[in-house]
C-alpha positions, 0 to 999 in steps of 0.5 A: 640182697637177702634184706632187699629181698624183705623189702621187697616182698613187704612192697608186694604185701602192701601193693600185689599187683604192681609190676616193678615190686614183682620184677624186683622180687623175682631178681632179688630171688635170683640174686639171693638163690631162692630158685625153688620159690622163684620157680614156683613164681614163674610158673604161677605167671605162666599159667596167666601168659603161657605164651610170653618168651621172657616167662619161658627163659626164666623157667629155662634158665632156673632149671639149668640153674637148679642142675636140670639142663636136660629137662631145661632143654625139653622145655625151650623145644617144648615151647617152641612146639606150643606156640606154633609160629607162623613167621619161620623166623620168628620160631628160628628166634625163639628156639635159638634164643631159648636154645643158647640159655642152657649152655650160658647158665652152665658157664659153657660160653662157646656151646653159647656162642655156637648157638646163638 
C-alpha cells in the first residue's frame, strides 16, 4: 500500500481536485496507518462540508482508531447537536449510525450490534 499511496498523491499533485484521486488517498492513508495525515485531510474537508455524515464518520472512526473513544463519542453526539434535524428519524439515523463506529473500530462486535 505504502507505493500506492505515492501514486496516489503524485495523481493529486497533478490534478487536486479530482474526486476519485482524493477518495483513493484517503483509503490508501487508512489502509497504510497514516491516521494523523488523514485526520488533518478530513478535517480540512470538513470545514468546506461541516454537515456531511460520511466526513463525521471518518473523523469518528479515525479517532477510535487513534486510541480516542471518548472524544470519538463526543464528537458523533456533537454532530448530532450541530445539525439540528428536523425529521426525528433522521437524527435517530444518524446518532445511531455515528454511535455503532466506536464500539466497531474497538473490535467489540456486540457493543455494535447492541447499537445498531
Amino acid at each position: 500500500f505504502p507505493d500506492a499511496l505515492e501514486y496516489a498523491r503524485k495523481a493529486l499533485a497533478a490534478q487536486p481536485d479530482n474526486p476519485l484521486f482524493l477518495m483513493q488517498r484517503n483509503d490508501l492513508l487508512m489502509a497504510c496507518g497514516v491516521y494523523d495525515e488523514l485526520l488533518t485531510v478530513v478535517r480540512e474537508q470538513q470545514k468546506k462540508e461541516p454537515s456531511d455524515l460520511g466526513l463525521a464518520a471518518s473523523e469518528v472512526q479515525i479517532r477510535v482508531l487513534l486510541g480516542q473513544q471518548n472524544f470519538a463519542q463526543a464528537l458523533a453526539d456533537e454532530f448530532c447537536q450541530r445539525n439540528q434535524l428536523s425529521d426525528p428519524k433522521a437524527r435517530k439515523f444518524y446518532q445511531t449510525y455515528l454511535d455503532a463506529i466506536v464500539p466497531y473500530y474497538q473490535g467489540d462486535i456486540p457493543q455494535y450490534l447492541q447499537r445498531i
